[in-house]
N, CA, C and O atoms as CSV, one atom per row, in Angstrom:
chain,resi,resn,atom,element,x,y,z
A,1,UNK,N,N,-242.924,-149.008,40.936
A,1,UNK,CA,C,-242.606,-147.887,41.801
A,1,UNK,C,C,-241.613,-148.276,42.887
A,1,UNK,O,O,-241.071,-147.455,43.627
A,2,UNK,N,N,-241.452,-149.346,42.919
A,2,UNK,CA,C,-240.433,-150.022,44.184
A,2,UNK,C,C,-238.882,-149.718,43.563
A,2,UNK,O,O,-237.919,-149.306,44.211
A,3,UNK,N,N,-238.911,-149.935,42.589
A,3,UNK,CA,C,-237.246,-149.301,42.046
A,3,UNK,C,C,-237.087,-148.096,41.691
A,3,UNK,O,O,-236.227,-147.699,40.906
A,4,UNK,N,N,-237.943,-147.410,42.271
A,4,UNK,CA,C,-237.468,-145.445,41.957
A,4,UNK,C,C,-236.674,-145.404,42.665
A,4,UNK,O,O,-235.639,-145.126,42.059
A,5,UNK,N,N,-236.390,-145.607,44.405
A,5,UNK,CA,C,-235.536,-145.268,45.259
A,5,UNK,C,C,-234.425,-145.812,44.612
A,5,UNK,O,O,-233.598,-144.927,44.391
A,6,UNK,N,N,-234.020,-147.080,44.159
A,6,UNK,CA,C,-232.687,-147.565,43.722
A,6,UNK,C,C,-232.322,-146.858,42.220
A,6,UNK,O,O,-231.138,-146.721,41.913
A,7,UNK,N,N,-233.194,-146.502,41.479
A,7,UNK,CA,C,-233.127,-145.725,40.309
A,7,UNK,C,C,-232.125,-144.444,40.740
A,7,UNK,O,O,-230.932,-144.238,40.517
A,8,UNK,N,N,-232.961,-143.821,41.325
A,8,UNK,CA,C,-232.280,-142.539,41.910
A,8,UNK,C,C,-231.217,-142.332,42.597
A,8,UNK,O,O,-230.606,-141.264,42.656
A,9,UNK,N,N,-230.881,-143.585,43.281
A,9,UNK,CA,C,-229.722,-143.636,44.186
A,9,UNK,C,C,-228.364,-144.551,43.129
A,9,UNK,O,O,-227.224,-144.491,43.589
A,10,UNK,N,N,-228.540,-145.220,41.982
A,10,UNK,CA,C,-227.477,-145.684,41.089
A,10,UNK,C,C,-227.261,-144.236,40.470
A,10,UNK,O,O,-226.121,-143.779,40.392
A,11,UNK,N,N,-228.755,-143.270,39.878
A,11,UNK,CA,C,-228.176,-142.263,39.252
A,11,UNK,C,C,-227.224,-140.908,40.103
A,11,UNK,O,O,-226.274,-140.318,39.589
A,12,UNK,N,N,-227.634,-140.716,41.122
A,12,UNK,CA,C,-227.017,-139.573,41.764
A,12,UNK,C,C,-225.414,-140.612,41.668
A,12,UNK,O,O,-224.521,-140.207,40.923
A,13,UNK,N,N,-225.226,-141.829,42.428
A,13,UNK,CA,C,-223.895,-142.255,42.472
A,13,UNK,C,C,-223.188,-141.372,41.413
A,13,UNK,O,O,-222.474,-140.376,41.533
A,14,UNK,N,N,-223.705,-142.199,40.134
A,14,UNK,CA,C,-223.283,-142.176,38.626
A,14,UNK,C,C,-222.732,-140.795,38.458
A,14,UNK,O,O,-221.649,-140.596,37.907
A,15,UNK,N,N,-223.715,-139.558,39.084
A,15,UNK,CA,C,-223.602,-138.207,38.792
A,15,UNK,C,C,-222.304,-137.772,39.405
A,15,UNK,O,O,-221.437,-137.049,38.914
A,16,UNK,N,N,-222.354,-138.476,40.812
A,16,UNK,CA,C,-220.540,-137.934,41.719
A,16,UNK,C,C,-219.605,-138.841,41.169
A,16,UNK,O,O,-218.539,-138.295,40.889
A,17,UNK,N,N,-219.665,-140.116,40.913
A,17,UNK,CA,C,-218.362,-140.353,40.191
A,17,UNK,C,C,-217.602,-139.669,38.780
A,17,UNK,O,O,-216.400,-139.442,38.644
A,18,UNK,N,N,-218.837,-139.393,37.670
A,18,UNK,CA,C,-218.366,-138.571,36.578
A,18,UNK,C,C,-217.979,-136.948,37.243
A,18,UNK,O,O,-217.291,-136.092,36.688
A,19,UNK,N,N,-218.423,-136.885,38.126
A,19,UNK,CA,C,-218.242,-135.211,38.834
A,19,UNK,C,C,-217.101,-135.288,39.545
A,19,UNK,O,O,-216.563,-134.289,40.022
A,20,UNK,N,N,-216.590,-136.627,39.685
A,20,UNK,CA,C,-215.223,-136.683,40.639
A,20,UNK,C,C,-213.778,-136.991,39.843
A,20,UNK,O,O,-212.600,-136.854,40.174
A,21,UNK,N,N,-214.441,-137.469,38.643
A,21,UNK,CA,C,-213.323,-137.764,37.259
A,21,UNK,C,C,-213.152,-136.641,36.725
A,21,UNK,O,O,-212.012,-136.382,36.340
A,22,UNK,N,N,-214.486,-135.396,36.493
A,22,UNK,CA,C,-214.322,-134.117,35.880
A,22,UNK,C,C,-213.118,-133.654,37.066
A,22,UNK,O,O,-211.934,-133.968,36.945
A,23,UNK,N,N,-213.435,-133.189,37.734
A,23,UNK,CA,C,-212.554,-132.359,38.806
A,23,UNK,C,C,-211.129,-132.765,38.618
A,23,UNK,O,O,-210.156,-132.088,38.286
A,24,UNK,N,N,-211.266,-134.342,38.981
A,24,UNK,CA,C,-209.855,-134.962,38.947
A,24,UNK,C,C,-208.608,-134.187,37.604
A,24,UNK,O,O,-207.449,-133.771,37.625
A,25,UNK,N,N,-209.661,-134.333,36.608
A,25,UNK,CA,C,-208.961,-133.812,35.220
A,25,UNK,C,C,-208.894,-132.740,35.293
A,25,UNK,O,O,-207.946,-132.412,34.580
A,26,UNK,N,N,-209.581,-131.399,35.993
A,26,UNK,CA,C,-209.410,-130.236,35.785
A,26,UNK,C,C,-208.107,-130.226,36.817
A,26,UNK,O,O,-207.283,-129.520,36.234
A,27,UNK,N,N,-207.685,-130.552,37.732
A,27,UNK,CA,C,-206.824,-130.382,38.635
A,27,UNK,C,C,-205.556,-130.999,38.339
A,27,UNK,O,O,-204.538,-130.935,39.027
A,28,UNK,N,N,-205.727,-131.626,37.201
A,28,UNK,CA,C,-204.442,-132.598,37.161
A,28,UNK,C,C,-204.331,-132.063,35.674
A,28,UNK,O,O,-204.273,-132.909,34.782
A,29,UNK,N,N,-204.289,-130.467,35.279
A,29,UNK,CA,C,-203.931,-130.377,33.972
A,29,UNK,C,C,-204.207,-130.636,32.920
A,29,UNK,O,O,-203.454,-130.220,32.039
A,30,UNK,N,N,-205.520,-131.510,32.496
A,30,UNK,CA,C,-205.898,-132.352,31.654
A,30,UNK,C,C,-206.250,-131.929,30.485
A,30,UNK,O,O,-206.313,-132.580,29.442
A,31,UNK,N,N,-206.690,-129.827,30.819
A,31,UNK,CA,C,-207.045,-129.712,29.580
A,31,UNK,C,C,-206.512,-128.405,29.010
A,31,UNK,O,O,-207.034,-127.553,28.291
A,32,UNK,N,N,-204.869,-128.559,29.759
A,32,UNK,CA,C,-204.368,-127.281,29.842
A,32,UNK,C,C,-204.043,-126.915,28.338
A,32,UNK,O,O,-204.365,-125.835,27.842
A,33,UNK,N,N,-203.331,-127.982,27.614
A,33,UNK,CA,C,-203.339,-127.518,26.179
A,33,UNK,C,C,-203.671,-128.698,24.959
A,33,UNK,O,O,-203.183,-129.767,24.591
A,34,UNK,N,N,-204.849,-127.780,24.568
A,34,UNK,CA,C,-205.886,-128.691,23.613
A,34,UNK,C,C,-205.726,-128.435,22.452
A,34,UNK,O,O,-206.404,-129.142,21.707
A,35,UNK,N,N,-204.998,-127.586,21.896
A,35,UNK,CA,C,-204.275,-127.401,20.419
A,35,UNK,C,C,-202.888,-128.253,20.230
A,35,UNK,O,O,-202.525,-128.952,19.284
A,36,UNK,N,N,-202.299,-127.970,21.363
A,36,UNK,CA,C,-200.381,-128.806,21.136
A,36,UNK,C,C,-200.425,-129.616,20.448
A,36,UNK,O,O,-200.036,-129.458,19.291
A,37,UNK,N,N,-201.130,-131.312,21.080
A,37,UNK,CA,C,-201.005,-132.532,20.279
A,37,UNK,C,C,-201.226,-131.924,18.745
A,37,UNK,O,O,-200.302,-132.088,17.948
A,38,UNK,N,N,-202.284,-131.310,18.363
A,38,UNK,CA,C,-202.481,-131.340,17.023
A,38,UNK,C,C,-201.872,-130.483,16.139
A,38,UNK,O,O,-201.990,-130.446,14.914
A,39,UNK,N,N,-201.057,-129.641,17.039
A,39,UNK,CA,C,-200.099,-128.601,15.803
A,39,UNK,C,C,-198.657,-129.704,15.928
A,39,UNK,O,O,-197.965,-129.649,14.911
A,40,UNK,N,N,-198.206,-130.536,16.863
A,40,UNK,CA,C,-197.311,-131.043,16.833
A,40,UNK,C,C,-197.196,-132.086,15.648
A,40,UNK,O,O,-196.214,-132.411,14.980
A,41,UNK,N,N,-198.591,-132.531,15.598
A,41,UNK,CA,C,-198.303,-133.629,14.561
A,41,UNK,C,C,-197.991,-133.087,12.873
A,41,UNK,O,O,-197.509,-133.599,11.864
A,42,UNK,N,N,-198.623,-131.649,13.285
A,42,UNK,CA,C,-198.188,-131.381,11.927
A,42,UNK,C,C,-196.702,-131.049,11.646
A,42,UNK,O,O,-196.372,-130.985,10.462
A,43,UNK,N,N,-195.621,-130.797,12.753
A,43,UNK,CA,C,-194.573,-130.274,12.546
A,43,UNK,C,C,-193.774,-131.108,11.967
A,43,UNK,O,O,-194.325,-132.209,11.977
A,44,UNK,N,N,-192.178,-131.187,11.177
A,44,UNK,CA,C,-191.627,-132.091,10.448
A,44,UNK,C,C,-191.072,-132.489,12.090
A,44,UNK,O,O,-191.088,-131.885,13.163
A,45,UNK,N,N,-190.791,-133.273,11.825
A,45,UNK,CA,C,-189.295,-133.924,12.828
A,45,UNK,C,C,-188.115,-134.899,12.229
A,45,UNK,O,O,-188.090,-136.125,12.120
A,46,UNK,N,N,-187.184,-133.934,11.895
A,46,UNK,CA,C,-186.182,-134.477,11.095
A,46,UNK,C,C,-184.876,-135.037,12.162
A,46,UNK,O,O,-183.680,-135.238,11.951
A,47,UNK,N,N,-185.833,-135.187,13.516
A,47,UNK,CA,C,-184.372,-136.461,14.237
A,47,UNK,C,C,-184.477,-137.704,14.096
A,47,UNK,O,O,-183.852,-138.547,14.739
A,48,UNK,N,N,-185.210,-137.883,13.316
A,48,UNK,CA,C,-185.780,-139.685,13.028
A,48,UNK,C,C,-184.457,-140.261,11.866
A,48,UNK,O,O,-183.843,-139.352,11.306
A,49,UNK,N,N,-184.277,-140.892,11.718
A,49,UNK,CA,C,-183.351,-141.553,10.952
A,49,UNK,C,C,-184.242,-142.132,9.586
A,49,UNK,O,O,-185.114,-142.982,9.764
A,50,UNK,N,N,-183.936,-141.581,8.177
A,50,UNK,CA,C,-184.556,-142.025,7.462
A,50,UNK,C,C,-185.126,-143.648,7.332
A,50,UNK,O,O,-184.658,-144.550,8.028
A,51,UNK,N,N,-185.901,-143.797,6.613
A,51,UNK,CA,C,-186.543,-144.935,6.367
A,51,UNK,C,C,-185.852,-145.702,5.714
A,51,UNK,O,O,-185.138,-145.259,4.814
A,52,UNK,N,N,-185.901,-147.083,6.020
A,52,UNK,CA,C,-184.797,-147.790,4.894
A,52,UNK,C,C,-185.074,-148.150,3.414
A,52,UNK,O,O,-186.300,-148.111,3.305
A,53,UNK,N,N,-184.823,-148.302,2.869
A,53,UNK,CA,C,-185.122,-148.460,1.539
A,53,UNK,C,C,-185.203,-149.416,0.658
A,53,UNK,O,O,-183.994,-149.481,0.438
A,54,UNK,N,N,-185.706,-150.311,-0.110
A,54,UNK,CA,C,-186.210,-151.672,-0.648
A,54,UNK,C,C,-185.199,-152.390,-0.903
A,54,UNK,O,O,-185.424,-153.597,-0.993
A,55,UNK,N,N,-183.804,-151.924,-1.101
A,55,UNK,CA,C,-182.184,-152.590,-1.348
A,55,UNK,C,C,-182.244,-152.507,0.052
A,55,UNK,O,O,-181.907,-153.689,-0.025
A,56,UNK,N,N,-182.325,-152.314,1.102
A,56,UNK,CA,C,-181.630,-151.993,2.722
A,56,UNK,C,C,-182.849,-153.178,3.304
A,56,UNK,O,O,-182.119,-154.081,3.715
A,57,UNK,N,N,-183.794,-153.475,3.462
A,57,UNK,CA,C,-184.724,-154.125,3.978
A,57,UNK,C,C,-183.664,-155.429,4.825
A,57,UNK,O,O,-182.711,-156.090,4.412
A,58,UNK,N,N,-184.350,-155.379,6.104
A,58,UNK,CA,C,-183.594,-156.210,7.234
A,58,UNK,C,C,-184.470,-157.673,6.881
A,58,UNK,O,O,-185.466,-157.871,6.186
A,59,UNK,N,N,-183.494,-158.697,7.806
A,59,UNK,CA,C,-183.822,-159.971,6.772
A,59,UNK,C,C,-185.090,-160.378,8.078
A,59,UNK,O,O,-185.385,-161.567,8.202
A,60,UNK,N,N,-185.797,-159.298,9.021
A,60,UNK,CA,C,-187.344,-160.213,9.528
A,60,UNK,C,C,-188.042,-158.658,8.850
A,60,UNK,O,O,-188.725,-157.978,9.615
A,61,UNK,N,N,-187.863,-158.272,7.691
A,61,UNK,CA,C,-188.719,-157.130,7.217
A,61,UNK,C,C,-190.217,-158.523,6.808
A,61,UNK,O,O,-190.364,-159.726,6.592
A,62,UNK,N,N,-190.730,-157.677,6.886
A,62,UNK,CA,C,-192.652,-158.288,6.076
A,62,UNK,C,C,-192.651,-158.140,4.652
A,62,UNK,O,O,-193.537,-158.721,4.025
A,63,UNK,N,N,-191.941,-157.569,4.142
A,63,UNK,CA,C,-191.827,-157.264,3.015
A,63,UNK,C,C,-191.019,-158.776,2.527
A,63,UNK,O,O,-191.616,-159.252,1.562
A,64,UNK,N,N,-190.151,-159.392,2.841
A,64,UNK,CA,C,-189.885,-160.311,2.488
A,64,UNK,C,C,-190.875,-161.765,2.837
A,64,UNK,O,O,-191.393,-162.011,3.927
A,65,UNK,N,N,-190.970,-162.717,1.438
A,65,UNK,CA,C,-191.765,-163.646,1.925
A,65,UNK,C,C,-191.330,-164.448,3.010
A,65,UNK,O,O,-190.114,-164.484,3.199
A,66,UNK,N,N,-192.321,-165.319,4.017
A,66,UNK,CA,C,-191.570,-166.518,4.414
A,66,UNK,C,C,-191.583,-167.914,3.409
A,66,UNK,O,O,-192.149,-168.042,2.324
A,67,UNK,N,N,-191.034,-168.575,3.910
A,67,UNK,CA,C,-190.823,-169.891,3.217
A,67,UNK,C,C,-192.048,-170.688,4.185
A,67,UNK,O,O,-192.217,-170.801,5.399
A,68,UNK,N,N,-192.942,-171.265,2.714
A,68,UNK,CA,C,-193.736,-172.560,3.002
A,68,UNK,C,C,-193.372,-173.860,3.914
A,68,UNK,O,O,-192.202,-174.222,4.046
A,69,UNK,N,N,-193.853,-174.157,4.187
A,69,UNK,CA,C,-193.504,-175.754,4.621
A,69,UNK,C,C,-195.473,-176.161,4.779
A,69,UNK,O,O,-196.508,-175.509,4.914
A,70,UNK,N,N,-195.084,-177.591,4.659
A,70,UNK,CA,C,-196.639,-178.478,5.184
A,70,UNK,C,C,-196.872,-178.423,6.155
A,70,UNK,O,O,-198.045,-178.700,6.404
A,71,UNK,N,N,-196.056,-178.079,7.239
A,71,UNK,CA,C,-196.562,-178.057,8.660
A,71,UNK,C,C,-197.107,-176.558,8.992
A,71,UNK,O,O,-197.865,-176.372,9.943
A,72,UNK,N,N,-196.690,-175.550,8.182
A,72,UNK,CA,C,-197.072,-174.232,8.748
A,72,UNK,C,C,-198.220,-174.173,7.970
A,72,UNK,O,O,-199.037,-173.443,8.532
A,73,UNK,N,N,-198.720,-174.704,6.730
A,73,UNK,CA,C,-199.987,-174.642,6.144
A,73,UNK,C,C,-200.807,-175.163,7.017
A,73,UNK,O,O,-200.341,-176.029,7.758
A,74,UNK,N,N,-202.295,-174.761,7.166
A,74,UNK,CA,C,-203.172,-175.556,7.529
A,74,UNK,C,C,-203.997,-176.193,6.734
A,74,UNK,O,O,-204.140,-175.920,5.542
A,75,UNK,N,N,-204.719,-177.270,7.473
A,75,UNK,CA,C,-205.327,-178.665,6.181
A,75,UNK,C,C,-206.948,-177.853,6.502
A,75,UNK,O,O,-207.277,-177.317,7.560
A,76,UNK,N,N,-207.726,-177.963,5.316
A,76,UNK,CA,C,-208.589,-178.501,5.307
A,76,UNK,C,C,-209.318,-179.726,5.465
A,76,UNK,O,O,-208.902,-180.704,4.843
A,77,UNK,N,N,-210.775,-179.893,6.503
A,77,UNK,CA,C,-211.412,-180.946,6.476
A,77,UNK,C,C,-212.308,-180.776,5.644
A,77,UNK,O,O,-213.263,-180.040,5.891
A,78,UNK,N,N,-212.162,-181.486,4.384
A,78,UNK,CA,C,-213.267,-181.888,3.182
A,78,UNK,C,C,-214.194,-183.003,3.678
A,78,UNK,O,O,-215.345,-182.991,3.242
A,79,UNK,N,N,-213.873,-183.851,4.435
A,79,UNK,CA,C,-215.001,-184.442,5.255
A,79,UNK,C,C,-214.724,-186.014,4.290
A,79,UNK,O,O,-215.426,-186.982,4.580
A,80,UNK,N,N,-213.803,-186.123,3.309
A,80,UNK,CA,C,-213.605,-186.915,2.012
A,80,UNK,C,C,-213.471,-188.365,3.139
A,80,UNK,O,O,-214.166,-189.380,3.088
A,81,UNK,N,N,-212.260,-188.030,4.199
A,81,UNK,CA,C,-211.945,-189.230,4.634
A,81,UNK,C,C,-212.491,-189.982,5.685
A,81,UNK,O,O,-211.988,-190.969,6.221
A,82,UNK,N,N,-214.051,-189.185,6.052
A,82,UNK,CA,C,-214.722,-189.573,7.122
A,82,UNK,C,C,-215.022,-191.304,6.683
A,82,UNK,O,O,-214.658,-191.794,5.614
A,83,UNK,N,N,-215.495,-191.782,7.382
A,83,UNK,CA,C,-216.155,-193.629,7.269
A,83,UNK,C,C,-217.354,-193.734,8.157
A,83,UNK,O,O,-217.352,-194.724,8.888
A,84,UNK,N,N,-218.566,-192.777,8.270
A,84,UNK,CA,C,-219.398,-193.058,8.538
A,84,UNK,C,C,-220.008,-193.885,7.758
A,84,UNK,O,O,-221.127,-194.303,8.055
């Protein structure tokens, strides 16, 4: 029963800070338009510059491999060369 008072007093805090973030957002526009983002994504947008194409690929594309070397591999320890 000794932590009801601090119970009650973290929860009311808790209650005005989320009550001070709501407000904040209602005042700052936050939920003025809740359809836009999602009709926008459906729209085309043809100012983008097409995609390049598998003959066009730039020479740090991912699509191209890198080259191996022994130093960029990492070793396994098989434990083979321990001398306990």
């Amino acid at each position: 029963m000794e932590v009801l008072p601090l119970i009650i007093t973290v929860s009311l805090a808790l209650v005005a800070g989320i009550a001070a973030v709501f407000i904040w957002a209602v005042r700052s526009d936050q939920f003025e338009d809740l359809e836009g983002p999602a009709w926008r994504m459906l729209q085309d947008d043809d100012s983008r510059p097409p995609a390049e194409g598998p003959d066009e690929q730039s020479p740090t594309s991912p699509a191209q491999p890198r080259p191996h070397s022994a130093a960029a591999t990492p070793q396994r320890d098989t434990g083979k060369d321990r001398s306990d």
